[in-house]
C-alpha positions in Angstrom: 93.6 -62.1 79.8 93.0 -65.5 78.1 94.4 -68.7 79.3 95.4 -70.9 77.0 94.8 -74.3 79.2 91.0 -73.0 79.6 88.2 -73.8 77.3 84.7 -71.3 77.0 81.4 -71.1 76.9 79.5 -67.9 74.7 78.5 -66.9 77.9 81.7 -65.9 79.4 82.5 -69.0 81.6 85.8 -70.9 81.8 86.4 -74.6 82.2 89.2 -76.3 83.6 89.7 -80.1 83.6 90.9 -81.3 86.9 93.1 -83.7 88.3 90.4 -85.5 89.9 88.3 -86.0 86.8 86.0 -82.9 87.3 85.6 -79.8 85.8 86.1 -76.2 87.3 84.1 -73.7 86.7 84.1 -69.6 86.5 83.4 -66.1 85.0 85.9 -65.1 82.7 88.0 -62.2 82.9 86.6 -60.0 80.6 82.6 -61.1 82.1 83.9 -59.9 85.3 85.5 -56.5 84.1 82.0 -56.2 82.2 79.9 -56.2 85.7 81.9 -54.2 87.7 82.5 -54.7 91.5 80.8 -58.0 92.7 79.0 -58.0 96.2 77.4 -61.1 96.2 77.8 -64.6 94.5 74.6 -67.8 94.4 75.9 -71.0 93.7 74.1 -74.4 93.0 74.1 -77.0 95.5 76.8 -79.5 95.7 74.1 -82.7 94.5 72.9 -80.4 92.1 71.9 -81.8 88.4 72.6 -79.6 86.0 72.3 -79.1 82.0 74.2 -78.1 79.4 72.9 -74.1 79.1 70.9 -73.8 82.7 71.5 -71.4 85.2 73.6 -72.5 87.9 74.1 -69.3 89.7 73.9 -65.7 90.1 76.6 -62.9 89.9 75.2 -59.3 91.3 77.4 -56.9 90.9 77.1 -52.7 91.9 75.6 -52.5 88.5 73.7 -55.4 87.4 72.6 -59.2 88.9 73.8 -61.8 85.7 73.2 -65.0 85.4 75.8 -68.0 85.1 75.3 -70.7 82.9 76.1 -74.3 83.1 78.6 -74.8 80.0 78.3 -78.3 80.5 76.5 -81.4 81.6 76.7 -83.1 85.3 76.9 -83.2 89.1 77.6 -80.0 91.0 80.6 -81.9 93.0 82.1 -78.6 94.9 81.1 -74.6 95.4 83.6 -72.3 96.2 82.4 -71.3 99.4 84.8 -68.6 100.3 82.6 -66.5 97.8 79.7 -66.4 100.0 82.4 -64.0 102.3 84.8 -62.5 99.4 83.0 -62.2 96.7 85.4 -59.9 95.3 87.7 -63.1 94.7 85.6 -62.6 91.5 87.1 -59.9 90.2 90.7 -60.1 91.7 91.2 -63.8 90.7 88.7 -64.9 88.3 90.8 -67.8 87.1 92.3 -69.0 90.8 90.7 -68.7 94.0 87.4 -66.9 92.1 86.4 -70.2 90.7 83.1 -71.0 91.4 81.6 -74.8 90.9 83.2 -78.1 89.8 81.0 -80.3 87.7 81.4 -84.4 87.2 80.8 -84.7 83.4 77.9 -86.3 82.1 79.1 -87.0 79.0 83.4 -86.3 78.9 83.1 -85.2 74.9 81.1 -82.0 75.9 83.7 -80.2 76.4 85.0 -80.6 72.2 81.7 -78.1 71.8 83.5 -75.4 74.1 86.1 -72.4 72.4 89.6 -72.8 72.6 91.4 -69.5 73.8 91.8 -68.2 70.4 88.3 -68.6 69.5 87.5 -67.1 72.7 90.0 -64.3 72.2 88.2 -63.4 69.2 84.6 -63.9 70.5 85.8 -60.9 73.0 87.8 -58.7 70.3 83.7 -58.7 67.9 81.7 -58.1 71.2 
């Protein structure tokens, strides 16, 4: 599963723009599926400066802790704290309620560097 209205990072993280002028922030669907059962979920502070390609988090899963990247530029605005209990949102939602960060934008023209679904598609399809 690949939504269209989502760009990517070649890390396996989705970005959504927001109504408010932010960006959203995940795990894809197939980075999810790759790890396996999440139990536990770190997140940045909301403050939090981060840069285009730095960690911003940790995903451990039953077989593996991976690192999240920061696909773009900016102010950590809002965590998803309900992962801190459900974790598993994850892997059951990774595009709704498993969302993870929201970023303000350093610089707005960062996200023409990210895939486009069918880029994204095919990223998966060669891994």
């Amino acid at each position: 599963m690949v939504p269209e209205e989502l760009r990517y990072s070649p890390a396996h993280e989705w970005v959504l723009t927001t109504v408010r002028g932010t960006v959203r922030v995940g795990i894809t669907d197939y980075a999810q599926t790759q790890l396996g059962d999440i139990i536990h979920v770190e997140l940045p502070l909301v403050g939090d400066s981060v840069a285009l390609g730095d960690p911003v988090g940790e995903v451990e899963s039953t077989k593996s802790v991976s690192e999240v990247f920061a696909p773009v530029a900016g102010e950590v605005v809002a965590r998803n704290g309900a992962l801190e209990d459900s974790p598993e949102l994850v892997n059951s939602d990774p595009y709704g309620e498993g969302w993870m960060i929201e970023i303000k934008l350093a610089d707005a023209s960062a996200m023409d560097s990210l895939m486009g679904a069918n880029d994204y598609r095919k990223l998966i399809e060669d891994a």
